[in-house]
DRENFIRO-604645 format. One record per residue: residue in one letter; x, y, z of N, C-alpha, C in turn. Coordinates in Angstrom, 3 decimals, padded with zeros to 6 digits. Each point is the difference from the previous one (the first is absolute). Layout:
# residues N
<code A nxx X nyy Y nzz Z caxx X cayy Y cazz Z cxx X cyy Y czz Z>
...
END
This chain:
# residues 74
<code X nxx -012.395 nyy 034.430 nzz -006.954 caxx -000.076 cayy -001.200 cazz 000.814 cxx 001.002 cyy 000.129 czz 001.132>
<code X nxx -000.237 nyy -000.243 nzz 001.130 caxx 000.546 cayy 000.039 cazz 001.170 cxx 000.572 cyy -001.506 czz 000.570>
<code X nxx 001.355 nyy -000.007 nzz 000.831 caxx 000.333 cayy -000.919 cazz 000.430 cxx -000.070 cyy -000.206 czz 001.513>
<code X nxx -000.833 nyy -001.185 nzz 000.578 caxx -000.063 cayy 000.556 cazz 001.672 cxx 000.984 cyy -001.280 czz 000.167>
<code X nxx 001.390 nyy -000.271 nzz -000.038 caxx 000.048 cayy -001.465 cazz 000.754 cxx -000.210 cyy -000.181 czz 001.368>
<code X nxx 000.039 nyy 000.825 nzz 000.978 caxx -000.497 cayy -000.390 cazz 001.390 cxx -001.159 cyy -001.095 czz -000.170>
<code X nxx -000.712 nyy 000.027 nzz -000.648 caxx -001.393 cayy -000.671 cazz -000.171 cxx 000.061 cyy -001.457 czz -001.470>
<code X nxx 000.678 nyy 000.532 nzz -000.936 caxx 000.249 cayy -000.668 cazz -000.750 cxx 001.099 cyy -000.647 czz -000.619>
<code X nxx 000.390 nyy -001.023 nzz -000.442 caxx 001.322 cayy -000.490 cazz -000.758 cxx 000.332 cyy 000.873 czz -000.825>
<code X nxx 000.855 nyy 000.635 nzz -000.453 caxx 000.342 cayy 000.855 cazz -001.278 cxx 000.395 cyy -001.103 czz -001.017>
<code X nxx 000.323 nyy -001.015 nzz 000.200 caxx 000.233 cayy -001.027 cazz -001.533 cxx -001.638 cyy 000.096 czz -000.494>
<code X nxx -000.917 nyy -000.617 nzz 001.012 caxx -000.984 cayy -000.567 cazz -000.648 cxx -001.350 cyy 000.484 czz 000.249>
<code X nxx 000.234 nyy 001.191 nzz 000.902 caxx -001.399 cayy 000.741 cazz 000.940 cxx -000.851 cyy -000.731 czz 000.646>
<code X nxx 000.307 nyy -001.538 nzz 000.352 caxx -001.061 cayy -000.747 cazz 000.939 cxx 000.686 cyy 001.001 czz 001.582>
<code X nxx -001.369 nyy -000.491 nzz 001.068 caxx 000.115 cayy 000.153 cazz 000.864 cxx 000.998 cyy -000.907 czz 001.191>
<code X nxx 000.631 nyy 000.080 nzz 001.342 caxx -000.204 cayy -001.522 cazz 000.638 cxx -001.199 cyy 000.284 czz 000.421>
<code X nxx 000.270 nyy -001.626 nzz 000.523 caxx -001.506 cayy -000.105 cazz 000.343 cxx 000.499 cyy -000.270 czz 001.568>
<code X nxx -000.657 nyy 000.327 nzz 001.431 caxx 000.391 cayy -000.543 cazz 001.571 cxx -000.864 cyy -001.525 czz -000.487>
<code X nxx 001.254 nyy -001.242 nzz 000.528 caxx -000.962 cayy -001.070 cazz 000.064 cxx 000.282 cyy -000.656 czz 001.382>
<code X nxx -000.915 nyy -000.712 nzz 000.855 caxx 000.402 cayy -000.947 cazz 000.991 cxx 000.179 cyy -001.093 czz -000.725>
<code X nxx 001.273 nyy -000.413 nzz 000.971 caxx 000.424 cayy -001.508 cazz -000.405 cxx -000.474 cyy -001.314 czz 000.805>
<code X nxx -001.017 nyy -000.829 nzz -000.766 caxx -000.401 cayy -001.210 cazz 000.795 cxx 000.652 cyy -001.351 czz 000.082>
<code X nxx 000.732 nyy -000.206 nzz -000.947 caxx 001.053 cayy -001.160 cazz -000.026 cxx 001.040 cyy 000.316 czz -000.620>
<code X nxx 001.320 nyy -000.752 nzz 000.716 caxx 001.534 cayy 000.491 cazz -000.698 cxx 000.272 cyy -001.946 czz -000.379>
<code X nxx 000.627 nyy 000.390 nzz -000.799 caxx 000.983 cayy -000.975 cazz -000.667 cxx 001.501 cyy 000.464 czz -000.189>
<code X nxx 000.585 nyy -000.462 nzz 001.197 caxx 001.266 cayy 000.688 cazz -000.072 cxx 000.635 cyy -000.815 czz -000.731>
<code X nxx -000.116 nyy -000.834 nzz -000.372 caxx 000.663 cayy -001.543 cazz -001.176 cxx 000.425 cyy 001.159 czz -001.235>
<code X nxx -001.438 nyy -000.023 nzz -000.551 caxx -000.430 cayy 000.903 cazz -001.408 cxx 000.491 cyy 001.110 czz 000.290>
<code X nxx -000.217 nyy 000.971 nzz 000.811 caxx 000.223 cayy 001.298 cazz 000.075 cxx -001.171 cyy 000.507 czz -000.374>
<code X nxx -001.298 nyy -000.460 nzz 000.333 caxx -001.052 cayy 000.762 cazz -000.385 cxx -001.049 cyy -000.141 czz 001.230>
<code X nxx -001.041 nyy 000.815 nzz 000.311 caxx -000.974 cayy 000.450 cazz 000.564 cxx -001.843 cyy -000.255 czz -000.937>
<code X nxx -000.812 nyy -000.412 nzz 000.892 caxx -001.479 cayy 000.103 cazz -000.324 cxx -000.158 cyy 001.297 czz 000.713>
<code X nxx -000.394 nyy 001.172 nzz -000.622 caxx -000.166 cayy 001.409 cazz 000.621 cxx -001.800 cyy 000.263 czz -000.196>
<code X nxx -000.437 nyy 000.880 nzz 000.743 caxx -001.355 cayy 000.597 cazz -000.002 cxx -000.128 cyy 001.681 czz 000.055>
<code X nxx -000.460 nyy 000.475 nzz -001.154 caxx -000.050 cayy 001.331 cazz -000.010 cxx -001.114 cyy 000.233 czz 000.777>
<code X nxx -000.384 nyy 001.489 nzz 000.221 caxx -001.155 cayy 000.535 cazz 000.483 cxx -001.360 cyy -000.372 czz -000.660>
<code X nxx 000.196 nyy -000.100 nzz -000.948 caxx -001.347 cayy -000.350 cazz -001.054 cxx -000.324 cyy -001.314 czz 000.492>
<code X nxx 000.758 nyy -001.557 nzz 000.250 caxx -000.055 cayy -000.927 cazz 000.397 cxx 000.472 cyy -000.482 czz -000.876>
<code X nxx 000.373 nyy 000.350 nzz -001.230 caxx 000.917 cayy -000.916 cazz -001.161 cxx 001.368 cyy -000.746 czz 000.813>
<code X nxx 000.297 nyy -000.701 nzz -000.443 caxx 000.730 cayy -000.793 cazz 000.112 cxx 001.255 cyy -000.373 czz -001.435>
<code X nxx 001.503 nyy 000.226 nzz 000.824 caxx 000.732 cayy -000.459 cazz -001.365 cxx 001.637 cyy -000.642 czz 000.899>
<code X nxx 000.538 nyy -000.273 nzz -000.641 caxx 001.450 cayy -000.765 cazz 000.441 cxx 001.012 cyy 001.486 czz -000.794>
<code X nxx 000.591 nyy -000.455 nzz 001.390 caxx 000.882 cayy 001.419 cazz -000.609 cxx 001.459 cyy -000.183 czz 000.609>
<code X nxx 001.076 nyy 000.103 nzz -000.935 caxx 001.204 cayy -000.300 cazz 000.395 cxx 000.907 cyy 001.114 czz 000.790>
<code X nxx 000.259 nyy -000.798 nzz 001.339 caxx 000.721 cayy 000.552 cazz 001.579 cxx 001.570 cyy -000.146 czz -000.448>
<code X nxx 000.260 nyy 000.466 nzz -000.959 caxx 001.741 cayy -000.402 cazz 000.143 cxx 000.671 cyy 001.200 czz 000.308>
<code X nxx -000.968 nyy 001.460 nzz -000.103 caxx 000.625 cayy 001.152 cazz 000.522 cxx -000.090 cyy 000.284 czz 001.099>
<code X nxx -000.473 nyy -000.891 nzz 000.984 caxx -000.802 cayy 000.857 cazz 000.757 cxx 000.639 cyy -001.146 czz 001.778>
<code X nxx 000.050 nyy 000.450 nzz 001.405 caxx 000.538 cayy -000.759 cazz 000.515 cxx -001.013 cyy -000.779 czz 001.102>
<code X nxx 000.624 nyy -000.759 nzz 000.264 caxx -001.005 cayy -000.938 cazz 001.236 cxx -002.154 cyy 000.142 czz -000.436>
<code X nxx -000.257 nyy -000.453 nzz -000.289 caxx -001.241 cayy 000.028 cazz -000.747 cxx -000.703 cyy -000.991 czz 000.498>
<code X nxx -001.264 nyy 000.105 nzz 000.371 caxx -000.580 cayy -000.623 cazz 000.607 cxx -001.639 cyy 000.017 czz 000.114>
<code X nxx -000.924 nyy -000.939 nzz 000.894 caxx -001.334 cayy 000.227 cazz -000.321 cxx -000.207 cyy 001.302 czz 000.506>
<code X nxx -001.015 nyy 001.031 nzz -000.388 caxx -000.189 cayy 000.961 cazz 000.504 cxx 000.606 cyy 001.204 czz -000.083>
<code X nxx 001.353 nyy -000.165 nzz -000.919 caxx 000.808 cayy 001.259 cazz 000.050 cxx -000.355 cyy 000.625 czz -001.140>
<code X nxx -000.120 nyy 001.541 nzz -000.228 caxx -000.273 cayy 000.425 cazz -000.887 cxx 000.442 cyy 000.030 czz -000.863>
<code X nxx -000.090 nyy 000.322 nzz -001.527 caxx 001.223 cayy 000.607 cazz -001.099 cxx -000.720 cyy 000.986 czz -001.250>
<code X nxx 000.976 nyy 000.750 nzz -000.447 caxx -000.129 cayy 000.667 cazz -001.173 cxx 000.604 cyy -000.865 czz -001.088>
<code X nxx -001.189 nyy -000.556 nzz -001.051 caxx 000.452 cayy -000.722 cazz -000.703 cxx -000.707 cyy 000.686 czz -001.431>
<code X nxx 001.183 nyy 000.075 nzz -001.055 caxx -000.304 cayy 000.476 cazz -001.043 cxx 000.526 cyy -000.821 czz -001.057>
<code X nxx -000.567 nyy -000.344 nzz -000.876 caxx -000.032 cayy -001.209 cazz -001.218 cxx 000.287 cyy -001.280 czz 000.405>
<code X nxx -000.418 nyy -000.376 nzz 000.886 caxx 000.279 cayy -001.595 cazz 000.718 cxx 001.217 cyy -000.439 czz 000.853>
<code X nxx 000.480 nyy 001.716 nzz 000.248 caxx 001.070 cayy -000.162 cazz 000.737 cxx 000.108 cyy 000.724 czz 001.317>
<code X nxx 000.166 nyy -000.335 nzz 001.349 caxx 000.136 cayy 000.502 cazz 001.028 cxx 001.424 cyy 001.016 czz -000.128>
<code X nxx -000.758 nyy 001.509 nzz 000.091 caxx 001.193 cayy 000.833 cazz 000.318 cxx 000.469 cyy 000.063 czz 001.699>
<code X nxx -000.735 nyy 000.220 nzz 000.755 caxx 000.027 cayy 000.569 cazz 001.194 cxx -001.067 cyy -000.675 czz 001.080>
<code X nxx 001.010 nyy -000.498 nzz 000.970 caxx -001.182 cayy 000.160 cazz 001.185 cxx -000.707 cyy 001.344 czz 000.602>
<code X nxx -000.986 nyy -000.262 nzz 000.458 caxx -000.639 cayy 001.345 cazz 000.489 cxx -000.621 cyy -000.817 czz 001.275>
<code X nxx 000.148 nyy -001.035 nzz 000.728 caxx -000.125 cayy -000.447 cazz 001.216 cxx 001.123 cyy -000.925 czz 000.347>
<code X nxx 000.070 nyy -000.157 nzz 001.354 caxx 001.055 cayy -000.762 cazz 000.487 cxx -001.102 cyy -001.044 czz 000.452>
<code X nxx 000.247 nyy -001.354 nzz 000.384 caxx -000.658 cayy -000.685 cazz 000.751 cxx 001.105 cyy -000.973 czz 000.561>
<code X nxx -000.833 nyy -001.147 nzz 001.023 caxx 000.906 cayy -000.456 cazz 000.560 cxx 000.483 cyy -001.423 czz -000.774>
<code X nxx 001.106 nyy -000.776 nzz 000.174 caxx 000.156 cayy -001.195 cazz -000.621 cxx -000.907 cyy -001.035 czz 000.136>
<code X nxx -000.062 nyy -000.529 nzz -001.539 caxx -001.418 cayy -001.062 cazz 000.012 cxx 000.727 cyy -001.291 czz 000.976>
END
């Protein structure tokens, strides 16, 4: 058995997933995000900085690791 983490978590072998973010709740600290598929889930922005509609993220187990777009302030 082989380990790729570039691609996978090594705790748990899920993937992230890239999601766009369509609504922030900066109150909560959470996001309504949209993957490629069109699923839809809330995913918590507390790692991650300035977040907004439209900005991208790598989010893996309901948690935003990384932006992967900048956008401008909502």
């Amino acid at each position: 058995m082989s380990c790729d983490a570039a691609t996978h978590c090594v705790t748990c072998a899920d993937e992230g997933i890239r999601m766009r973010v369509m609504r922030v709740n900066h109150e909560s600290g959470l996001a309504l995000c949209a993957a490629d598929d069109g699923a839809h889930s809330t995913v918590d922005i507390a790692l991650v900085d300035a977040v907004n509609p439209g900005t991208e993220l790598l989010v893996h187990a309901g948690v935003a690791l990384v932006t992967l777009t900048e956008t401008a302030p909502a």
